[in-house]
PATI-952227 format. One record per residue: residue number from 1; residue in one letter; x, y, z of N, C-alpha, C in turn. Coordinates in nm, 4 decimals. Layout:
seq,type,nX,nY,nZ,caX,caY,caZ,cX,cY,cZ
NUM,A,X,Y,Z,X,Y,Z,X,Y,Z
...
! end
This chain:
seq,type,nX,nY,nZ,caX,caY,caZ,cX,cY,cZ
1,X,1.4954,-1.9099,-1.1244,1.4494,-1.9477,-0.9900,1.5500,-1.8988,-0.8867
2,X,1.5056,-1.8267,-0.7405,1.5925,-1.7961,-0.6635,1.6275,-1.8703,-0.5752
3,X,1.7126,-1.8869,-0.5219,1.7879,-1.9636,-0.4162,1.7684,-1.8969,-0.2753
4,X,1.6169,-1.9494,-0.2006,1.5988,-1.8946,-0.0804,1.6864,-1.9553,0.0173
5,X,1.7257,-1.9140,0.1171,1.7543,-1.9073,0.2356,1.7715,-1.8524,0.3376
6,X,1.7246,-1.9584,0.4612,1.7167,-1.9107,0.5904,1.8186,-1.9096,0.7021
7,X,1.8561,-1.7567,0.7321,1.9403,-1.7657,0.8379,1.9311,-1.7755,1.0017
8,X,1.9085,-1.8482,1.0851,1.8716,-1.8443,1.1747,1.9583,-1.8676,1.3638
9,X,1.9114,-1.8381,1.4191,2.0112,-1.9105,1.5532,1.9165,-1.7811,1.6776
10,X,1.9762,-1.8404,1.8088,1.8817,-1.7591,1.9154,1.9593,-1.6240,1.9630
11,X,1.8736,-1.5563,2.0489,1.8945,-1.4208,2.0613,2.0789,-1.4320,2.1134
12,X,2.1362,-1.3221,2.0408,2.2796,-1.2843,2.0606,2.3852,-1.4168,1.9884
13,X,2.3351,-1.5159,1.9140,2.4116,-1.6164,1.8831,2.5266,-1.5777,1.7767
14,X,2.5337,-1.4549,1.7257,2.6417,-1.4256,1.6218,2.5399,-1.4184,1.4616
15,X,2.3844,-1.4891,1.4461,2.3537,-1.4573,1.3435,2.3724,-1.3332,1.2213
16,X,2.3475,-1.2161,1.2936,2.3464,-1.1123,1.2020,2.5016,-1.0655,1.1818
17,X,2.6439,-1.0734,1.2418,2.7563,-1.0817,1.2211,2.7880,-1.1435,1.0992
18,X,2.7460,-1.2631,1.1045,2.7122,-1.3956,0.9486,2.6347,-1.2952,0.8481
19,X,2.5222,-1.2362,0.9086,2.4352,-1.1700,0.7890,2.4889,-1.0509,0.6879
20,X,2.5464,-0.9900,0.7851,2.6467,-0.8584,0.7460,2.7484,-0.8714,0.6694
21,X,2.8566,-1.0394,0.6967,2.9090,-1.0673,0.6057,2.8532,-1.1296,0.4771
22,X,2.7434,-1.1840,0.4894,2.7105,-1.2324,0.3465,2.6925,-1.1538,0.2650
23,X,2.6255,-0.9959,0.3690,2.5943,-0.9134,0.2528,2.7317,-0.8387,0.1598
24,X,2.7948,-0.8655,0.2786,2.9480,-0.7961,0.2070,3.0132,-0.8879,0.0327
25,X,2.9450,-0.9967,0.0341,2.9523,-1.0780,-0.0791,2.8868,-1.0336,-0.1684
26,X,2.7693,-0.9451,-0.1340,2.6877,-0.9232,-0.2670,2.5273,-0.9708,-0.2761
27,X,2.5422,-1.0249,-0.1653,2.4243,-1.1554,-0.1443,2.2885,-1.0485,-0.0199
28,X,2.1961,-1.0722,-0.1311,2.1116,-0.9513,-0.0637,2.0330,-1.0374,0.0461
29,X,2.0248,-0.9824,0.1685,1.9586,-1.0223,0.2879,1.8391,-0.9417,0.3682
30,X,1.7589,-1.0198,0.4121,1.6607,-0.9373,0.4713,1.6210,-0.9476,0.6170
31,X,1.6298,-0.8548,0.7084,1.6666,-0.8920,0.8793,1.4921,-0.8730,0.9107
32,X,1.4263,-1.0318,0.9348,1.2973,-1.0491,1.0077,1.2703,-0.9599,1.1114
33,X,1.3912,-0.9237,1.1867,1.3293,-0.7997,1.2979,1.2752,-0.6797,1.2322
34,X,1.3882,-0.6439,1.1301,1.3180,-0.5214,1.0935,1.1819,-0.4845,1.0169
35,X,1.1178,-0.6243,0.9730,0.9979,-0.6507,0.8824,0.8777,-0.6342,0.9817
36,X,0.9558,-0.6629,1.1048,0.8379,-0.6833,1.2593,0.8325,-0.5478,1.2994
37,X,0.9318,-0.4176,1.2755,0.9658,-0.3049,1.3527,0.8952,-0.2828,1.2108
38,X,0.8686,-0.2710,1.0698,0.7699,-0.1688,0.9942,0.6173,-0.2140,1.0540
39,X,0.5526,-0.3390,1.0685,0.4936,-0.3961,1.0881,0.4340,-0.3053,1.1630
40,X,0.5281,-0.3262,1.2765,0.4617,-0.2116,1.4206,0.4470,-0.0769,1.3923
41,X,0.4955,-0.0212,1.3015,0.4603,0.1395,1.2512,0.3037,0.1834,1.2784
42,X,0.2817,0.2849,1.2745,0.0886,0.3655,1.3443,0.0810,0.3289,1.1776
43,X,-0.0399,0.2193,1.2163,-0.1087,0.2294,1.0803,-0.1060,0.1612,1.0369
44,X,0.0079,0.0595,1.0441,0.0515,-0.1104,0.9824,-0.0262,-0.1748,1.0858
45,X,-0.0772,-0.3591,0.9129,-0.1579,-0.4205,1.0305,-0.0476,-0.4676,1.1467
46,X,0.0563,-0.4816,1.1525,0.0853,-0.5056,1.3137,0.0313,-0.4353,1.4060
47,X,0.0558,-0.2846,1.4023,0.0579,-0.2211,1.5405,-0.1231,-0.2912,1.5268
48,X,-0.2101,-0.2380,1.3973,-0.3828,-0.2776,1.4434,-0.3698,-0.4121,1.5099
49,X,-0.3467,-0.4853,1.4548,-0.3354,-0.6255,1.4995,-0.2765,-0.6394,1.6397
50,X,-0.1734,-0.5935,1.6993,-0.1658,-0.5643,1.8623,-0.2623,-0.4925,1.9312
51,X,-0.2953,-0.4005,1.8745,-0.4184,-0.3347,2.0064,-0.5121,-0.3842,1.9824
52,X,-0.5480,-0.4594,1.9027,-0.6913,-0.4955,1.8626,-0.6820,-0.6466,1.9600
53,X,-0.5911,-0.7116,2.0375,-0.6050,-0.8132,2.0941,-0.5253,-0.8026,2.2015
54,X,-0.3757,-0.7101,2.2202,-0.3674,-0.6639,2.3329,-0.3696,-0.5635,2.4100
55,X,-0.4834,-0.4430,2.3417,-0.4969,-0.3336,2.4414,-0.4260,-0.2254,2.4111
56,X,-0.4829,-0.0974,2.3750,-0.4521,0.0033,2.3609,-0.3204,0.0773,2.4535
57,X,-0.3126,-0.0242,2.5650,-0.1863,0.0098,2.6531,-0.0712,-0.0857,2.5833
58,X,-0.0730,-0.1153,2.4787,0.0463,-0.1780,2.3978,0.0737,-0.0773,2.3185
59,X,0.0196,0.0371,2.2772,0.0757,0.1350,2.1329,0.1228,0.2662,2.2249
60,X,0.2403,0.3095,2.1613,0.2800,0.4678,2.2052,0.2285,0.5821,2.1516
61,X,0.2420,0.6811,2.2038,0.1669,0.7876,2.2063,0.1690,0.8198,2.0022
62,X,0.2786,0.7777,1.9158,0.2252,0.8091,1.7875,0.1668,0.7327,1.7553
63,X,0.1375,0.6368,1.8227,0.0679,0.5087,1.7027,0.0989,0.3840,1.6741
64,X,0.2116,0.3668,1.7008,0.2879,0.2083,1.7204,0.2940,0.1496,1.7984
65,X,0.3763,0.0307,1.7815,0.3617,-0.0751,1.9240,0.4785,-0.0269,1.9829
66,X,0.4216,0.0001,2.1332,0.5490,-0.0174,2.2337,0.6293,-0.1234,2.2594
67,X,0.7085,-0.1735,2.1907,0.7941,-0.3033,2.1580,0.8339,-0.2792,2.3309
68,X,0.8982,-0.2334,2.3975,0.8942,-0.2740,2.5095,0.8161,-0.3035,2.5795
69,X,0.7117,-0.2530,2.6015,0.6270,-0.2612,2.6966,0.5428,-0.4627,2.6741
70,X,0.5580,-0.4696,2.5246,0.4754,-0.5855,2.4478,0.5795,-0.6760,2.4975
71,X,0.7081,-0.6587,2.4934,0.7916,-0.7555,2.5359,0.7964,-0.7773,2.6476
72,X,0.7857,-0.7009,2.7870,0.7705,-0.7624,2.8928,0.6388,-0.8440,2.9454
73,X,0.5373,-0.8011,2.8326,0.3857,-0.9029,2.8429,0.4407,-1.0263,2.8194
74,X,0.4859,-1.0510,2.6642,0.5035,-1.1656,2.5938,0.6121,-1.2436,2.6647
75,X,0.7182,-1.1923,2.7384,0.8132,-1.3194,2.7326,0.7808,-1.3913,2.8686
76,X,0.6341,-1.3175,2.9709,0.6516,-1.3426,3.0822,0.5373,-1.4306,3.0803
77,X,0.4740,-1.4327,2.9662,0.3328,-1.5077,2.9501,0.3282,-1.6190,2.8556
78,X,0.4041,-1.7213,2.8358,0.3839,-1.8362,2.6987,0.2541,-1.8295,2.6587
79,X,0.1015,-1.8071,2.6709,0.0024,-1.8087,2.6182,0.0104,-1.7019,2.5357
80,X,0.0413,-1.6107,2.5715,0.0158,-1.4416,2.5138,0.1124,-1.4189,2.4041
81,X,0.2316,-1.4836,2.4519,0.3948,-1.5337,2.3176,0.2915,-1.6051,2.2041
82,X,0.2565,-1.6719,2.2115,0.1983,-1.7575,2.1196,0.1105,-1.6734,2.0454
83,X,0.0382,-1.6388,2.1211,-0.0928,-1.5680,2.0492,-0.0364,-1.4578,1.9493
84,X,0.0500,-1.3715,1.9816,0.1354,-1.2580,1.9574,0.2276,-1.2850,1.8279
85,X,0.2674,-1.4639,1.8395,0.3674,-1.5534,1.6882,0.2183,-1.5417,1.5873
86,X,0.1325,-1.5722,1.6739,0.0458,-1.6525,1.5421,-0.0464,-1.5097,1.4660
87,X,-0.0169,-1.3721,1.5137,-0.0600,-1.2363,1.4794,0.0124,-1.2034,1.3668
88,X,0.1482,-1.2095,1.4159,0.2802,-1.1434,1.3643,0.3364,-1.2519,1.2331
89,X,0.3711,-1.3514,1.2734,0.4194,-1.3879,1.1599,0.3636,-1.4742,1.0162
90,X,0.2216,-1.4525,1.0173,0.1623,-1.4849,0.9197,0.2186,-1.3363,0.8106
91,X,0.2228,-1.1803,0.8883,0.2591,-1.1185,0.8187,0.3896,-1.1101,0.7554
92,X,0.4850,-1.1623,0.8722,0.6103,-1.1462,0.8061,0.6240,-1.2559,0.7235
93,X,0.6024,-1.3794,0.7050,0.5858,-1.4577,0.5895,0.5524,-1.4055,0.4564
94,X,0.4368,-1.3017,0.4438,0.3913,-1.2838,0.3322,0.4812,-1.1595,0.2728
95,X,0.5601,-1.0857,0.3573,0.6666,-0.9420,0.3595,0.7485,-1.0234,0.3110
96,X,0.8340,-1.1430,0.3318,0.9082,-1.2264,0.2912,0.8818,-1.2717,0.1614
97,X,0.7734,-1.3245,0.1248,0.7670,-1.3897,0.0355,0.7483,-1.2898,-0.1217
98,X,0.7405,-1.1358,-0.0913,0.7311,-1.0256,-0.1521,0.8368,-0.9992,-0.2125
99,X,0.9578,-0.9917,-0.1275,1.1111,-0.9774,-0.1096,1.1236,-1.0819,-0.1919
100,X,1.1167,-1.1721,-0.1549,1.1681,-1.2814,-0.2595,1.1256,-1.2586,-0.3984
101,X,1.0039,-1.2300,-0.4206,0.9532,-1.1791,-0.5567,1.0179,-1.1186,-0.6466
102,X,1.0593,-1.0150,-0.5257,1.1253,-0.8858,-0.6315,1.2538,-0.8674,-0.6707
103,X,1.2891,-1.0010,-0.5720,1.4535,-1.0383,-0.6010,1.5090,-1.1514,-0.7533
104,X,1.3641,-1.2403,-0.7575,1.3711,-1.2922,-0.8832,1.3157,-1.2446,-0.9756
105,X,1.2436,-1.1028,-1.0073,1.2540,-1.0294,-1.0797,1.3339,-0.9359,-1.1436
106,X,1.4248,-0.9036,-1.0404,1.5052,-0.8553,-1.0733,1.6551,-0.8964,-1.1727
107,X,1.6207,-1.0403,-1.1031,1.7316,-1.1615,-1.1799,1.8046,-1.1743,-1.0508
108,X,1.8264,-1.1240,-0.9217,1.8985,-1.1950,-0.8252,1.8697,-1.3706,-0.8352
109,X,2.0154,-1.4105,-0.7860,2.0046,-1.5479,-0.7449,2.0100,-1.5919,-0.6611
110,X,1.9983,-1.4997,-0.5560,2.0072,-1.5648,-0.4027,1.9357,-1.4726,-0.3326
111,X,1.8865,-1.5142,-0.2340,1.8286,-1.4235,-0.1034,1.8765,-1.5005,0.0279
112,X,1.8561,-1.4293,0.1036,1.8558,-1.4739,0.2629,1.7975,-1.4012,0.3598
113,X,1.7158,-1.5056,0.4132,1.6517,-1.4083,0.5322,1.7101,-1.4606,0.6932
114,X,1.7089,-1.3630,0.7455,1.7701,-1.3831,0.8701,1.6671,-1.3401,1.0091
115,X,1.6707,-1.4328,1.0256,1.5355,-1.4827,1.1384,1.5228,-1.5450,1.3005
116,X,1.5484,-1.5011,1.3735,1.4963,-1.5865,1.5203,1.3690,-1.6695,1.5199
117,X,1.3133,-1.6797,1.4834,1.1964,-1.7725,1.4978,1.1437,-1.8006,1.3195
118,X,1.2661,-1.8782,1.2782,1.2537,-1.9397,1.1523,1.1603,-2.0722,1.1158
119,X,1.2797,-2.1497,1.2246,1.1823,-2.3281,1.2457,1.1131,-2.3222,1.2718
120,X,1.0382,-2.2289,1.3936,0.9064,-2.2399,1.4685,0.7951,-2.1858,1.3525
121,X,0.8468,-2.1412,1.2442,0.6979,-2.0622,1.1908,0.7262,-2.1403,1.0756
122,X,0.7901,-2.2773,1.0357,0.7595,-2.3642,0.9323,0.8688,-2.3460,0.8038
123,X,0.9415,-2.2464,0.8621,1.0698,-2.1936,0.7614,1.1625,-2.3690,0.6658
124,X,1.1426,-2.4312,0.7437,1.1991,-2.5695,0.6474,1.1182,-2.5608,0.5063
125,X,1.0158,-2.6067,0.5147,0.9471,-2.6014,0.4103,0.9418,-2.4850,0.2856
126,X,1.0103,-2.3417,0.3467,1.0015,-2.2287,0.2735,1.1214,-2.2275,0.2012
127,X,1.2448,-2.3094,0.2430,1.3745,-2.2409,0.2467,1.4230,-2.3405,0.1366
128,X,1.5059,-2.3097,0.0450,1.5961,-2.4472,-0.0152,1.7597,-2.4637,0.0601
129,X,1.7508,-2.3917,0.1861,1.8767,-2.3942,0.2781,1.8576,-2.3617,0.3595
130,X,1.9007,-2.3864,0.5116,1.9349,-2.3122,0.6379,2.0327,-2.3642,0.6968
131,X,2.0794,-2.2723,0.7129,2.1751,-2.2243,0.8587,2.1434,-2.2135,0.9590
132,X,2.2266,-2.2598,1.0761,2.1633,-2.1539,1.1860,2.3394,-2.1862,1.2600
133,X,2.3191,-2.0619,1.3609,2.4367,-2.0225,1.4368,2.4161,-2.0384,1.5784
134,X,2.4583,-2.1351,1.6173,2.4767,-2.1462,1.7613,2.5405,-2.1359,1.8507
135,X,2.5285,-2.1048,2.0109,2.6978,-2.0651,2.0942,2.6422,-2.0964,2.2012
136,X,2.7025,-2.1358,2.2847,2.6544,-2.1434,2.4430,2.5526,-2.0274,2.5120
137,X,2.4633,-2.1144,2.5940,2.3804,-1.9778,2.6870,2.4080,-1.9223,2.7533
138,X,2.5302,-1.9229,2.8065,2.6248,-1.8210,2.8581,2.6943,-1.7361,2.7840
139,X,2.7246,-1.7730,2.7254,2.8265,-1.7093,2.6296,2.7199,-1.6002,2.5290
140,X,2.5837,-1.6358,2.5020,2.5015,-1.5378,2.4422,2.4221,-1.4384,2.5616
141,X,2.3885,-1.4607,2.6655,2.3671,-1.3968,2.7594,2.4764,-1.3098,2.7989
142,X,2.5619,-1.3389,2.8120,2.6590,-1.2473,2.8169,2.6719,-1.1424,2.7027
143,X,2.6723,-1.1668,2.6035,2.6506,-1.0567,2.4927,2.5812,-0.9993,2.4505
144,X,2.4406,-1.0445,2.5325,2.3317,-1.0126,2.4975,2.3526,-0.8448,2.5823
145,X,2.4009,-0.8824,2.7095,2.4050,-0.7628,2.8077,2.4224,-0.6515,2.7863
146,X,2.3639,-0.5164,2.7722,2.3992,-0.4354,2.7124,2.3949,-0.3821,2.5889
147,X,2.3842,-0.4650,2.5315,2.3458,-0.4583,2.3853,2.1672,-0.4344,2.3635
148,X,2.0862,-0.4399,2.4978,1.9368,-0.4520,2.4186,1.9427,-0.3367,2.5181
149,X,1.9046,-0.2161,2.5143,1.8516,-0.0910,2.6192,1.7736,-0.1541,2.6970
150,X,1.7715,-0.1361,2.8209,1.6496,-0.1523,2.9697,1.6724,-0.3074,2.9885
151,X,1.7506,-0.3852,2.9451,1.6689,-0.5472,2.9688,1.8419,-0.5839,3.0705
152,X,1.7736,-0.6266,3.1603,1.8976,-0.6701,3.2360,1.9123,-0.8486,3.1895
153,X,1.9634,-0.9361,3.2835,2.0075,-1.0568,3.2926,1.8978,-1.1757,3.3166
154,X,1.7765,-1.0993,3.3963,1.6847,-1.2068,3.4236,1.5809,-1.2008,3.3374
155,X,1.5676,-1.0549,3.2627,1.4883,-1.0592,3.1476,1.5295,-1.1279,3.0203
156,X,1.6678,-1.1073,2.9921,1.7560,-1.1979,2.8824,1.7236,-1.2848,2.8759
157,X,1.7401,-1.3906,3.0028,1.7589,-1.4783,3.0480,1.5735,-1.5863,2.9880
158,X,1.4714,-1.5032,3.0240,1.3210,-1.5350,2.9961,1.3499,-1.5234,2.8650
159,X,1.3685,-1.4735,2.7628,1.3458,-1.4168,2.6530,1.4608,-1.5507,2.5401
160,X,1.5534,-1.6035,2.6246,1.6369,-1.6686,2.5796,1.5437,-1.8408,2.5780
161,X,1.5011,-1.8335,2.7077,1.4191,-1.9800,2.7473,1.3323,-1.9754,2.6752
162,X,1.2504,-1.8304,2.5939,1.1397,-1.8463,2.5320,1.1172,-1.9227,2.3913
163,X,1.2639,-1.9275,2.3229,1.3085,-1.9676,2.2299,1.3511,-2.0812,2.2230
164,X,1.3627,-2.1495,2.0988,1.3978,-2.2924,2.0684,1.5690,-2.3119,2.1002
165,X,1.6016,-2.4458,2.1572,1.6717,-2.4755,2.1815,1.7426,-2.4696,2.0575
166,X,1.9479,-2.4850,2.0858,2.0136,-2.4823,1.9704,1.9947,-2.6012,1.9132
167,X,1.9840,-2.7151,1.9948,1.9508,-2.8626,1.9455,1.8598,-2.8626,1.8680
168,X,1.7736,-2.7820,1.8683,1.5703,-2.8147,1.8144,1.6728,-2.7731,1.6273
169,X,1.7400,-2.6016,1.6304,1.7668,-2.5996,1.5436,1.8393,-2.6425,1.4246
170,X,1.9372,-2.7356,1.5047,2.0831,-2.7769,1.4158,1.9921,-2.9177,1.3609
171,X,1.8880,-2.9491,1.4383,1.8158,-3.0814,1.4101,1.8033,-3.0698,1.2906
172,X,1.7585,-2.9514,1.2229,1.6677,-2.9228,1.0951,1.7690,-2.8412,0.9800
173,X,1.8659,-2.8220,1.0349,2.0113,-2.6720,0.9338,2.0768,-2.7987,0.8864
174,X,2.0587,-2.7261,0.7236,2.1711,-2.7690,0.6879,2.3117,-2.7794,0.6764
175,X,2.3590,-2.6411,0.7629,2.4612,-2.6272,0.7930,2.4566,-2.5457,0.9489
176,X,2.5327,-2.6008,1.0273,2.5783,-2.5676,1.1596,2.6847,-2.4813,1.1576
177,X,2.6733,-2.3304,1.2179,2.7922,-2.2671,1.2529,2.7795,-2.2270,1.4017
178,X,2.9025,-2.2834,1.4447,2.9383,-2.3113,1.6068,2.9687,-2.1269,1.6392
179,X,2.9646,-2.0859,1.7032,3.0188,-1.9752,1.7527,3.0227,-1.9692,1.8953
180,X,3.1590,-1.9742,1.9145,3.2510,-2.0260,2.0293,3.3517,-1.9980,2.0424
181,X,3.4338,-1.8731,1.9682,3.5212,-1.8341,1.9707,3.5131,-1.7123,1.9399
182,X,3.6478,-1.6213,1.8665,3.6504,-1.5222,1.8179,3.5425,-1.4333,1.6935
183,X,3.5448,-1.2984,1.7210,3.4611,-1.2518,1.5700,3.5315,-1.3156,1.4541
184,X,3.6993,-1.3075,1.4156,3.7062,-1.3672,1.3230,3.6896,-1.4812,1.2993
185,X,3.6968,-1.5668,1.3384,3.6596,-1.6805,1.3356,3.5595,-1.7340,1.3182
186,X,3.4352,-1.6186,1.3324,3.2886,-1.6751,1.2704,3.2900,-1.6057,1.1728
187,X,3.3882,-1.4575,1.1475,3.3751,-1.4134,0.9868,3.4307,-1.5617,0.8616
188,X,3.4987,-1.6465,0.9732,3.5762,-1.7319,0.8285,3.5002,-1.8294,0.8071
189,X,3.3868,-1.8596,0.9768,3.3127,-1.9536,0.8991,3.1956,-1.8796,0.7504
190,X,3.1882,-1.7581,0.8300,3.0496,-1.7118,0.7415,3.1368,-1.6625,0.5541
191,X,3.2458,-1.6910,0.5741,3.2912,-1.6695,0.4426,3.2734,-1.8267,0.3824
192,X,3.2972,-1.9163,0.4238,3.2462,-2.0516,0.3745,3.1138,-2.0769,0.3303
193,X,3.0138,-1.9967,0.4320,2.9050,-2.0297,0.3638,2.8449,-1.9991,0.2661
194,X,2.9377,-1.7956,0.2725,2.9057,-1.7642,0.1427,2.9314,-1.7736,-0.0030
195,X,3.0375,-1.8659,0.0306,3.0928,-1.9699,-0.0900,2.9905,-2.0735,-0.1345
196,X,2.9697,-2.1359,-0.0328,2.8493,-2.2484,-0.0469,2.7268,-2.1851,-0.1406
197,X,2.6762,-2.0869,-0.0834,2.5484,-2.0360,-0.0987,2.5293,-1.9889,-0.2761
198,X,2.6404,-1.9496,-0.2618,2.7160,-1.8653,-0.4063,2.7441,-2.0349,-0.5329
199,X,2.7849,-2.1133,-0.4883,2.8075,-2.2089,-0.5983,2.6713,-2.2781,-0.5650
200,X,2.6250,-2.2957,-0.4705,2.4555,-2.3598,-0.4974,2.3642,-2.3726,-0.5436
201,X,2.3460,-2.1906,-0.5478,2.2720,-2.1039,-0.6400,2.3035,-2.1206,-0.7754
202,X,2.4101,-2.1028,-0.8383,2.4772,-2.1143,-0.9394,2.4585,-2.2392,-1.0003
203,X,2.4389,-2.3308,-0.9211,2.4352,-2.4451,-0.9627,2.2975,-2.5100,-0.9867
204,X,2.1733,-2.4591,-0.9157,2.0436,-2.4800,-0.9643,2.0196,-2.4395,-1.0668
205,X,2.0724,-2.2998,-1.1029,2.0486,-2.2843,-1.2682,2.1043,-2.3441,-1.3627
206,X,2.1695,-2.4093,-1.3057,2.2121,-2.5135,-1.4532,2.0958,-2.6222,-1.5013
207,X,2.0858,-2.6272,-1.6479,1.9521,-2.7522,-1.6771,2.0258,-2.8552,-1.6344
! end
């Protein structure tokens, strides 16, 4: 049996820093954005599934979704966000739950998926762990800057509100990592967890 878990926290919170180190452990991980970016490929049901409900002025000239253009619909519209979760991540659930397959076939004992919109799509129930990484909204807005091409401060800023509070998440994690300080300093928390994660696992397989 594999030892799922979910990595989670809001846009720019230090999550995938954590993810990068776990993988440096050995511990195979899978980044939910990028399951959403094949998704959107000409030809995957994502991109069909976007034009087919928001309009042929959502796909670029090869065939995919214009992730920008979809993002300034979605973060400015909560009806259209919604509609757009309840398209998208029925698929990435089932891309997930594939991954996981092939990881306990293989004999892995651990997975992790690393996710922005974990809690909201029912991820407790999926996971036998979560994490999530939290830091001030300043302090992630600020890092956010620059780091996403075209999106300034007031778009961040929507895209940040669109998301669950850090409170909503730590409500439900089994483990809280603060990030509030230095990179190293969340490498040492994320080396703890991958200790945790590593004797956990280890430890369900025991009869």
């Amino acid at each position: 049996m594999i030892y799922k878990v979910g990595l989670t926290g809001g846009l720019a919170s230090g999550k995938t820093t954590v993810a990068e180190r776990l993988a440096e452990y050995g511990i195979p991980v899978l980044d939910a954005d990028k399951v959403v970016h094949d998704l959107y490929r000409p030809g995957r049901p994502g991109a069909n599934a976007v034009a087919m409900v928001f309009g042929v002025q959502m796909i670029d000239p090869q065939g995919g979704v214009d992730r920008k253009k979809l993002a300034a619909r979605v973060f400015s519209d909560q009806p259209s966000l919604k509609t757009l979760n309840g398209l998208i991540h029925p698929l990435v659930i089932t891309e997930q739950a594939k991954w996981f397959d092939s990881l306990a076939k293989s004999g892995q004992p651990i997975g992790v998926v690393e996710a922005t919109l974990l809690i909201e799509t029912g991820g407790r129930s999926r996971y036998d762990f979560i994490a999530t990484v939290s830091a001030p909204e300043m302090v992630r807005l600020s890092r956010a800057l620059g780091r996403i091409p075209g999106e300034d401060s007031a778009g961040l800023a929507k895209r940040i509100a669109a998301q669950l509070p850090d409170s909503a998440r730590e409500a439900v994690a089994d483990l809280v990592i603060l990030n509030d300080g230095t990179r190293d300093e969340l490498i040492a928390k994320a080396d703890v967890l991958a200790e945790k994660l590593i004797a956990a696992s280890a430890a369900q397989k025991k009869p």
